[in-house]
C-alpha positions in Angstrom: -29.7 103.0 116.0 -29.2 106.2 114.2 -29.9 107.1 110.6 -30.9 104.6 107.4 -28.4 102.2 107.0 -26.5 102.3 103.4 -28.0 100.6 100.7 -25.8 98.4 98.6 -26.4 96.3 95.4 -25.4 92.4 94.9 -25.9 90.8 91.0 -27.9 88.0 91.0 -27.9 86.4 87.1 -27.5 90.0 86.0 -29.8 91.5 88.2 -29.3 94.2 91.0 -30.4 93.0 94.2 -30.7 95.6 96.5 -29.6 94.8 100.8 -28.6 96.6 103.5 -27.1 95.5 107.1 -27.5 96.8 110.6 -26.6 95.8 114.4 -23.6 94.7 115.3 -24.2 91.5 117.5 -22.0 88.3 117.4 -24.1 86.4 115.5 -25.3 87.2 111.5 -28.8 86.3 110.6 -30.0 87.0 106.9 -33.6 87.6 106.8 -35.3 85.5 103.7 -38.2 88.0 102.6 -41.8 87.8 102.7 -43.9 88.9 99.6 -42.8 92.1 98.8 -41.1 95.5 101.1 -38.9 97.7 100.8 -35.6 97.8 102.9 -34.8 101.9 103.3 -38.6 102.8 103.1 -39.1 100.6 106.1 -37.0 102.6 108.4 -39.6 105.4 108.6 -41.8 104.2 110.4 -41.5 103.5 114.4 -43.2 100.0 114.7 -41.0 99.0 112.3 -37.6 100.2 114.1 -38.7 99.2 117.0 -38.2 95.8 115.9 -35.5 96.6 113.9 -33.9 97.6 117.2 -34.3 94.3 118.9 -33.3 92.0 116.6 -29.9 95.0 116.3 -29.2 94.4 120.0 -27.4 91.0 119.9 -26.8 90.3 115.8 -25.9 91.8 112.4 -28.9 92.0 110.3 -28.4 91.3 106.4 -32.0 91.9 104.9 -33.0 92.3 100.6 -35.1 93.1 98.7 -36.7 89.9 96.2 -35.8 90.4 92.6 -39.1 92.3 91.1 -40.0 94.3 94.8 -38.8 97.0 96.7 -35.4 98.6 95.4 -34.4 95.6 93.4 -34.2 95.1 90.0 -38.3 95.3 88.8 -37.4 94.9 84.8 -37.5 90.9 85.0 -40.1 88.6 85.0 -40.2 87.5 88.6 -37.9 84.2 89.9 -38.8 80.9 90.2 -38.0 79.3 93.5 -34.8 78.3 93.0 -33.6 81.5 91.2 -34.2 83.0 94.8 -31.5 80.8 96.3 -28.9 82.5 93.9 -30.1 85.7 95.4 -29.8 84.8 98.9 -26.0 83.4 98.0 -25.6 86.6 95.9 -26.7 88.7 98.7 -24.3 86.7 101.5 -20.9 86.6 98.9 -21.3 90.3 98.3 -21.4 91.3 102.0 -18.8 88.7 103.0 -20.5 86.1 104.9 -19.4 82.9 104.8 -22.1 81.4 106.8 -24.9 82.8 108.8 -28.5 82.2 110.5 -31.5 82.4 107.9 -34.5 84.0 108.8 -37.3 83.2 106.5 -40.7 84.6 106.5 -43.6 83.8 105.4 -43.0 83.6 101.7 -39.5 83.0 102.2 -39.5 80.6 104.6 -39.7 77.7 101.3 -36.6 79.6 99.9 -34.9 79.5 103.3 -35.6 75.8 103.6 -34.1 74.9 99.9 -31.1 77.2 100.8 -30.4 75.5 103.5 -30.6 71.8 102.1 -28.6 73.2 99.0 -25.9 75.1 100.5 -25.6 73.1 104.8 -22.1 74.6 105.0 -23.2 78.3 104.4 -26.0 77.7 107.5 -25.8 77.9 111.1 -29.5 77.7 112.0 -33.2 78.0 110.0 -36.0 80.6 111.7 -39.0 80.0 110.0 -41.5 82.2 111.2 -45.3 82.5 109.9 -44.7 80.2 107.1 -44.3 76.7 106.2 -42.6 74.1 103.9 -45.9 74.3 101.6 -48.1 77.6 102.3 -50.9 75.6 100.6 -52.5 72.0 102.0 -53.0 69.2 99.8 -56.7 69.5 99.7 -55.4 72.8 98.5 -53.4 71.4 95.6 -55.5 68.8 94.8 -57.9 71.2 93.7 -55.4 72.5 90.9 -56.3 75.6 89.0 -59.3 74.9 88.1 -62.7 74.8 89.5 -64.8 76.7 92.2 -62.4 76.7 94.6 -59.7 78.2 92.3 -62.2 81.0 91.2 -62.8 82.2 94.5 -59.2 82.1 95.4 -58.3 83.9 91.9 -61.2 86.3 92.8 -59.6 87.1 96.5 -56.1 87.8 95.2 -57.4 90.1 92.2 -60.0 92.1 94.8 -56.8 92.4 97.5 -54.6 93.4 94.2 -56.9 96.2 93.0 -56.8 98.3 96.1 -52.9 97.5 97.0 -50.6 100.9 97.3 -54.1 102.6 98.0 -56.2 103.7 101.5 -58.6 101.3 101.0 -55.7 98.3 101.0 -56.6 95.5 103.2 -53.2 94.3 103.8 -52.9 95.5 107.4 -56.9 94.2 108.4 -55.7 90.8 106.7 -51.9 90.5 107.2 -51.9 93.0 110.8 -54.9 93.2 112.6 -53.7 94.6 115.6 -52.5 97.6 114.0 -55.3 98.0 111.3 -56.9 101.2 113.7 -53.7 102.7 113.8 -54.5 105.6 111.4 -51.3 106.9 111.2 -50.0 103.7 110.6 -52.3 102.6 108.0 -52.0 106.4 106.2 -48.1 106.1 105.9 -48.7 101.7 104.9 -50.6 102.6 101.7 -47.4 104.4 100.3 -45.2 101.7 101.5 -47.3 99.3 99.3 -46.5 101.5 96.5 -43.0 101.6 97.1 -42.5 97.6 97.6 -44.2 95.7 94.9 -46.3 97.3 91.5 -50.0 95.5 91.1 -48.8 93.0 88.2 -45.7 91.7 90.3 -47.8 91.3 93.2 -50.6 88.9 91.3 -47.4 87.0 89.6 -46.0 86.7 93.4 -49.7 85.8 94.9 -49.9 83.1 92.4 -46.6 81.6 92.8 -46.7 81.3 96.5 -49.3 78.5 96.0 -46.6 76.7 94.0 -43.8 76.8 96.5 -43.1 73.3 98.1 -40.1 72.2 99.5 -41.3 68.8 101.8 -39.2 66.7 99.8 -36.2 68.4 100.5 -36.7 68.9 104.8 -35.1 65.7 104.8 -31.9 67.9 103.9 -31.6 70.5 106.3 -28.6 69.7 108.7 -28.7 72.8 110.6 -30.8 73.5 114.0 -34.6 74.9 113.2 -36.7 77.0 115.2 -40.2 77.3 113.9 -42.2 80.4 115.1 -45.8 81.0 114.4 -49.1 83.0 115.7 -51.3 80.6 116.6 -54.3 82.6 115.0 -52.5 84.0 112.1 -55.1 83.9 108.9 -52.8 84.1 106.0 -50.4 80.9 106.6 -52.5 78.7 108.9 -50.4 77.2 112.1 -51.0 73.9 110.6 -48.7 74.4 107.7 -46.1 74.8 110.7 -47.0 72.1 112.6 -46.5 69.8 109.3 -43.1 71.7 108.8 -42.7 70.6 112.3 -43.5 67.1 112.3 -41.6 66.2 108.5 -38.4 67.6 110.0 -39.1 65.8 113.9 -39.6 62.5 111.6 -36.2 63.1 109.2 -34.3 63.5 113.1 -33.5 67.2 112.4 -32.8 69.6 115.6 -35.9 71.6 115.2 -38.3 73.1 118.0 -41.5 75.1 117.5 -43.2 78.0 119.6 -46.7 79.0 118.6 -47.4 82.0 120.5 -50.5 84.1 120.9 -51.9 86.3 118.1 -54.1 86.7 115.3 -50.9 88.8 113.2 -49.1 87.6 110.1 -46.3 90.7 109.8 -43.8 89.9 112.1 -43.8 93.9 113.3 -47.3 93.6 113.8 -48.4 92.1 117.3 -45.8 91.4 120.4 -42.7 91.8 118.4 -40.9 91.3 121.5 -41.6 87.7 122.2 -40.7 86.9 118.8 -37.5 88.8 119.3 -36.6 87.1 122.1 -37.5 83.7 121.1 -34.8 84.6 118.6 -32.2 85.7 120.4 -32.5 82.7 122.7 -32.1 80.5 119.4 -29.0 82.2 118.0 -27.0 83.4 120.3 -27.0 79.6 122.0 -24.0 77.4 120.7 -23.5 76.7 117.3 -22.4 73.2 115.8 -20.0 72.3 114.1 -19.7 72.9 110.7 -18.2 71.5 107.4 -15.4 73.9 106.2 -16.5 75.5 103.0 -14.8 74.1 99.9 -12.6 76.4 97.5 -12.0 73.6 95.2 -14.1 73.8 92.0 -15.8 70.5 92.0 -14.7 67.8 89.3 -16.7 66.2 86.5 -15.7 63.3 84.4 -17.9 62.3 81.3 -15.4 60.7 79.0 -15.4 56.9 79.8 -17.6 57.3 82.8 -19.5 59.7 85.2 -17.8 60.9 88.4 -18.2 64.2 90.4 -15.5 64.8 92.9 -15.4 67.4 95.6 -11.7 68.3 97.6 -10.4 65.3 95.3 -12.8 62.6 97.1 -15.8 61.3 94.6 -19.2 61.9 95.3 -21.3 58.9 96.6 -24.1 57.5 94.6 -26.1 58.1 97.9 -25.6 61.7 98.5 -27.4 62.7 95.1 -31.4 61.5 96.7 -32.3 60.5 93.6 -31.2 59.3 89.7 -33.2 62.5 88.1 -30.2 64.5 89.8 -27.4 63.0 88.3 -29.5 62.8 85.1 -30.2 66.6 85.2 -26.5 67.2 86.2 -25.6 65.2 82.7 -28.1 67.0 80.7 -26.7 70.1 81.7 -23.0 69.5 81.1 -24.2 67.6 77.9 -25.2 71.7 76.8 -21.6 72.9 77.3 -22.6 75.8 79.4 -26.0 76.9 76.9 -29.2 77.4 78.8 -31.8 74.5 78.5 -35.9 75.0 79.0 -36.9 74.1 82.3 -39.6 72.8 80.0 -37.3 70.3 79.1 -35.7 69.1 81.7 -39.4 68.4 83.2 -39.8 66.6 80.4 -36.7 64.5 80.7 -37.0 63.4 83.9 -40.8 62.7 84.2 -41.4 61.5 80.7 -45.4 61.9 80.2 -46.5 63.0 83.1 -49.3 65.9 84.0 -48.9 67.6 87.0 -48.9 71.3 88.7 -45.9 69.9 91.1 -43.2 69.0 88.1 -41.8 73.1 88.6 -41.3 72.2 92.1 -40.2 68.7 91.8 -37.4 70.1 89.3 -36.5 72.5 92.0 -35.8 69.6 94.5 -33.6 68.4 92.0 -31.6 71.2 91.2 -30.9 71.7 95.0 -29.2 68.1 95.2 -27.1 69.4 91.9 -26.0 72.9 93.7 -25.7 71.3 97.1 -23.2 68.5 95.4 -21.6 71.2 93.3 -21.7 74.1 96.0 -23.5 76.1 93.0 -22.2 75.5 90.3 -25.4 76.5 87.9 -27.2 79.4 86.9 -30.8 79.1 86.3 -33.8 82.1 85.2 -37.9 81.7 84.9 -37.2 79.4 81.6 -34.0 78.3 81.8 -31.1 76.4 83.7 -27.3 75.9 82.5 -24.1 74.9 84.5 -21.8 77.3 85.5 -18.8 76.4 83.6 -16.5 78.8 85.8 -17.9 77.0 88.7 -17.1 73.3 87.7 -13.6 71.4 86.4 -15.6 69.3 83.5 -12.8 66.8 81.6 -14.7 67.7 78.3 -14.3 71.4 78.3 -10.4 70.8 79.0 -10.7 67.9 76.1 -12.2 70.5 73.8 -9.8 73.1 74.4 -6.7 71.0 73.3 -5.5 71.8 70.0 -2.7 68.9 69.5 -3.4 65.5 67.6 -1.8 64.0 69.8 -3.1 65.3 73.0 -6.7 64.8 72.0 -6.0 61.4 71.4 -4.5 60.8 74.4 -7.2 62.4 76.1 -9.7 60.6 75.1 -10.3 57.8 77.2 -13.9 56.4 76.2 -17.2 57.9 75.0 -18.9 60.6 77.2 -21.7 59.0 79.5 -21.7 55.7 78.3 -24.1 54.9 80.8 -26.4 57.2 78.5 -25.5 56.2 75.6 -29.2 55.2 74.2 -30.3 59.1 75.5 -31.4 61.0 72.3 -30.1 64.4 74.2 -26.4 62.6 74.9 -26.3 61.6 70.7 -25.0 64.6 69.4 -22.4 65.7 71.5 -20.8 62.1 72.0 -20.9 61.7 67.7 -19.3 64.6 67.9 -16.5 63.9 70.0 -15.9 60.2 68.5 -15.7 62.0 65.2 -13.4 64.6 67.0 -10.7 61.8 68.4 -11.0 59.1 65.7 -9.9 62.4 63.3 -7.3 63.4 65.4 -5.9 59.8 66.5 -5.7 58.9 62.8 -3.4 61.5 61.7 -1.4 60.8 65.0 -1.7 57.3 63.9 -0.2 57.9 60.3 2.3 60.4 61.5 4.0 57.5 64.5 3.8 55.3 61.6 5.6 57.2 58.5 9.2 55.9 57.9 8.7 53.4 61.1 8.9 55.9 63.3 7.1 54.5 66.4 5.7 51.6 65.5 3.9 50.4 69.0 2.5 53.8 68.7 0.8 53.6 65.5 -0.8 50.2 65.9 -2.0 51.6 69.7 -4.2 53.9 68.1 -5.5 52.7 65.0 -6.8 50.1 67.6 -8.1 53.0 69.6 -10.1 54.5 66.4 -11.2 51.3 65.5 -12.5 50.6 69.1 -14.5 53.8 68.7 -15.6 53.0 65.1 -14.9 49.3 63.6 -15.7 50.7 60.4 -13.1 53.0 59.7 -11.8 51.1 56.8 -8.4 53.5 56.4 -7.5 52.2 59.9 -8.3 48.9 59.0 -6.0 48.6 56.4 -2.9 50.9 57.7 -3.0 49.1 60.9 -2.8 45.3 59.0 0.1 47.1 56.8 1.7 48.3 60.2 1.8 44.8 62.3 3.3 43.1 58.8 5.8 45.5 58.8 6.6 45.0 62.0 7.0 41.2 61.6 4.3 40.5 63.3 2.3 38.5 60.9 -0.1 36.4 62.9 -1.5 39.7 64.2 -1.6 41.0 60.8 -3.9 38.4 59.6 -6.2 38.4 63.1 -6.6 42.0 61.8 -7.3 41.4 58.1 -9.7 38.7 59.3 -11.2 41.3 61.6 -11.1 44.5 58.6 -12.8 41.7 56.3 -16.0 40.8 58.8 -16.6 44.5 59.3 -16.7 45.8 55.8 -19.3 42.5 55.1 -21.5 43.7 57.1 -21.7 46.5 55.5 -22.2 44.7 52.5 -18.9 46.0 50.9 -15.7 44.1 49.6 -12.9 44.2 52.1 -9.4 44.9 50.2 -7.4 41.9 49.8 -4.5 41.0 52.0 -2.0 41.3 48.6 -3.0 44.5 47.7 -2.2 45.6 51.2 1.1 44.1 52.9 2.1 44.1 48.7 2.9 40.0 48.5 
């Protein structure tokens, strides 16, 4: 290949995200990327190409730079793990690909993993190379951040920080042995440093990597998976592959693994070449079949019950994984498109509980919302809300009608009555009874001035006074409607009914005289 390929810019929650493509093979991969590089620098140097070449000789290459590194946008805090998702499916919409191999690496390979349980249609095949479902082990996490062993990890990341972008940077003697006596190399790796990630992103990305666990969702991944890894590679031991390995073998997923020799973590570092062509092997093999991609926005229905329906077929209990998705799904329609804290969604859905997992337990959940959705939410560091241009929600539509009438028509029960006893459900569904039994009422007393439609009037003051028995003007217009209308057996069921309810609310119910006027 000649020349640096063109970088372009995607927007990812109103970031720039900065990618570039090369090669022209029949098969797209998007490479998921590791800690922090930069795409255009990257193409200066020759051990680099050369691998650049390889994988350019049977595929199109779609790489990016992470939000916070490289030539992305560096002004924002740096995303949680399922923010990255929205970059990877910013990155593939604004260079046209519908669906594509994902090549994750180190880092990314937990962000390639959740992509492809969230979005199976948009996947052909997972590459996860030098990386795992969890970089950490559960002695690892169970020794929190806290402690000895937390000190001297904290202590390892702060001495490998204070040297980064300079010539005494370990990365290469850590990351790349084999090239670490290359001076040349190392001269000219010192500015790339510089160039991908400053010193306070990098300790925000070191600490975050330990945090990043996506074995709950392997269970997920439809597509084929090839797992590479070095067998001697020091930063992401093989055994976090082998687990990666074995969780996926035991879900029945199409997955194979090749360790090969080696002591490298970079993938450039090392014999690129047997990685390359482990690759190609994988890729350019037959693909299966996939699910068409919908165009439909999904449907929501909240008023009377809860329904999500995809290409007009409803979702099935069973293909949420869990109640905490539909609950976070609720919770976020029940917002009407405003963020909420991720604070409080952990909250919600794991009332009480104490743990360093709940950021990436609320991730696993999100992914069953976007996978049922096919997106449909936009989420930051703090925050998550559903994308209302994304989703059909009844509500919104109910909201947005302006005719008595009409609302009252369109209203046919409370929103989430399965949640009715939620304290964040409350408001909005007190505010839409109030909204209908107001609008029904003057629809009521409109159908029933000078007799006009009858039927229709006594229809919906039973409608308002389903929704609220003591609405005492409905009460008494409906007993003055059915005694009008000759029916006078009903008239007194409905007296008798006006009377109970206004006792117990200790008040006097008004007579039947005073109202039909004999």
């Amino acid at each position: 290949m000649d020349g640096v390929p063109e970088v372009r810019f995607a927007r990812a929650s109103g970031s720039s995200i900065a990618y570039l493509e090369y090669g022209d093979g029949p098969v797209t991969i998007c490479a998921v990327p590791p800690m922090a590089q930069n795409i255009e620098l990257a193409w200066e140097s020759p051990v680099l190409r050369h691998m650049f070449d390889g994988l350019a000789s049977f595929s199109r290459q779609v790489v990016f730079d992470k939000r916070g590194t490289g030539m992305s946008d560096r002004s924002l805090d740096i995303p949680a793990l399922d923010e990255r998702v929205d970059e990877l499916r910013a990155v593939m919409d604004a260079a046209e690909i519908d669906h594509a191999y994902l090549h994750g690496l180190s880092e990314g390979g937990p962000m390639a993993i959740m992509f492809a349980a969230t979005y199976p249609e948009r996947v052909d095949g997972l590459i996860l190379e030098g990386t795992g479902a969890s970089l950490m082990s559960d002695e690892q996490r169970a020794a929190g951040r806290s402690g000895p062993e937390y000190e001297a990890q904290l202590a390892r990341w702060e001495a490998y920080v204070s040297v980064w972008g300079t010539p005494e940077s370990i990365s290469l003697d850590m990351f790349g042995p084999s090239l670490a006596d290359d001076a040349e190399f190392r001269a000219w790796w010192s500015r790339y440093e510089r160039h991908a990630a400053n010193r306070d992103a990098l300790m925000t990305l070191l600490r975050m990597n330990g945090d990043m666990d996506v074995r709950d969702v392997l269970h997920r991944v439809d597509a084929p998976v090839l797992i590479l890894h070095r067998a001697g590679d020091q930063i992401v031991p093989v055994e976090r592959a082998r687990e990666t390995y074995r969780l996926l073998d035991e879900a029945g997923a199409d997955v194979r693994m090749v360790e090969l020799p080696g002591e490298d973590h970079f993938s450039f570092a090392g014999d690129v070449d047997a990685l390359v062509a482990e690759i190609e092997r994988f890729t350019t093999g037959t693909v299966r079949a996939r699910r068409p991609r919908s165009t439909a926005r999904p449907a929501i229905t909240t008023m009377g019950r809860f329904e999500v329906a995809v290409d007009a077929e409803p979702v099935p209990t069973s293909a949420w994984g869990s109640k905490r998705a539909r609950t976070l799904l609720k919770r976020l329609i029940a917002a009407r498109g405003w963020p909420v804290t991720r604070d409080e969604l952990v909250e919600m859905l794991w009332p009480g509980e104490a743990s360093d997992r709940l950021g990436a337990r609320l991730s696993v959940q999100l992914s069953a919302v976007r996978r049922i959705l096919h997106g449909g939410v936009i989420a930051d560091r703090s925050a998550i809300r559903l994308d209302l241009d994304a989703v059909d929600v009844d509500l919104e539509r109910w909201f947005d009608l302006d005719d008595d009438d009409a609302v009252a028509d369109g209203y046919p029960g409370e929103l989430l009555p399965d949640d009715r006893y939620d304290d964040w459900s409350g408001p909005l569904r007190d505010e839409m009874r109030t909204r209908f039994v107001t609008a029904a009422r003057r629809a009521a007393d409109r159908a029933d001035t000078d007799r006009a439609d009858s039927d229709r009037a006594v229809e919906l003051y039973r409608r308002v006074l389903a929704a609220d028995p003591f609405d005492e003007h409905s009460h008494r217009r409906l007993v003055a409607t059915l005694h009008a209308d000759g029916r006078s057996g009903d008239a007194r069921d409905a007296h008798g009914t006006y009377a109970a309810a206004m006792a117990e609310l200790g008040l006097e119910a008004e007579t039947w005289e005073s109202i039909v006027g004999s």
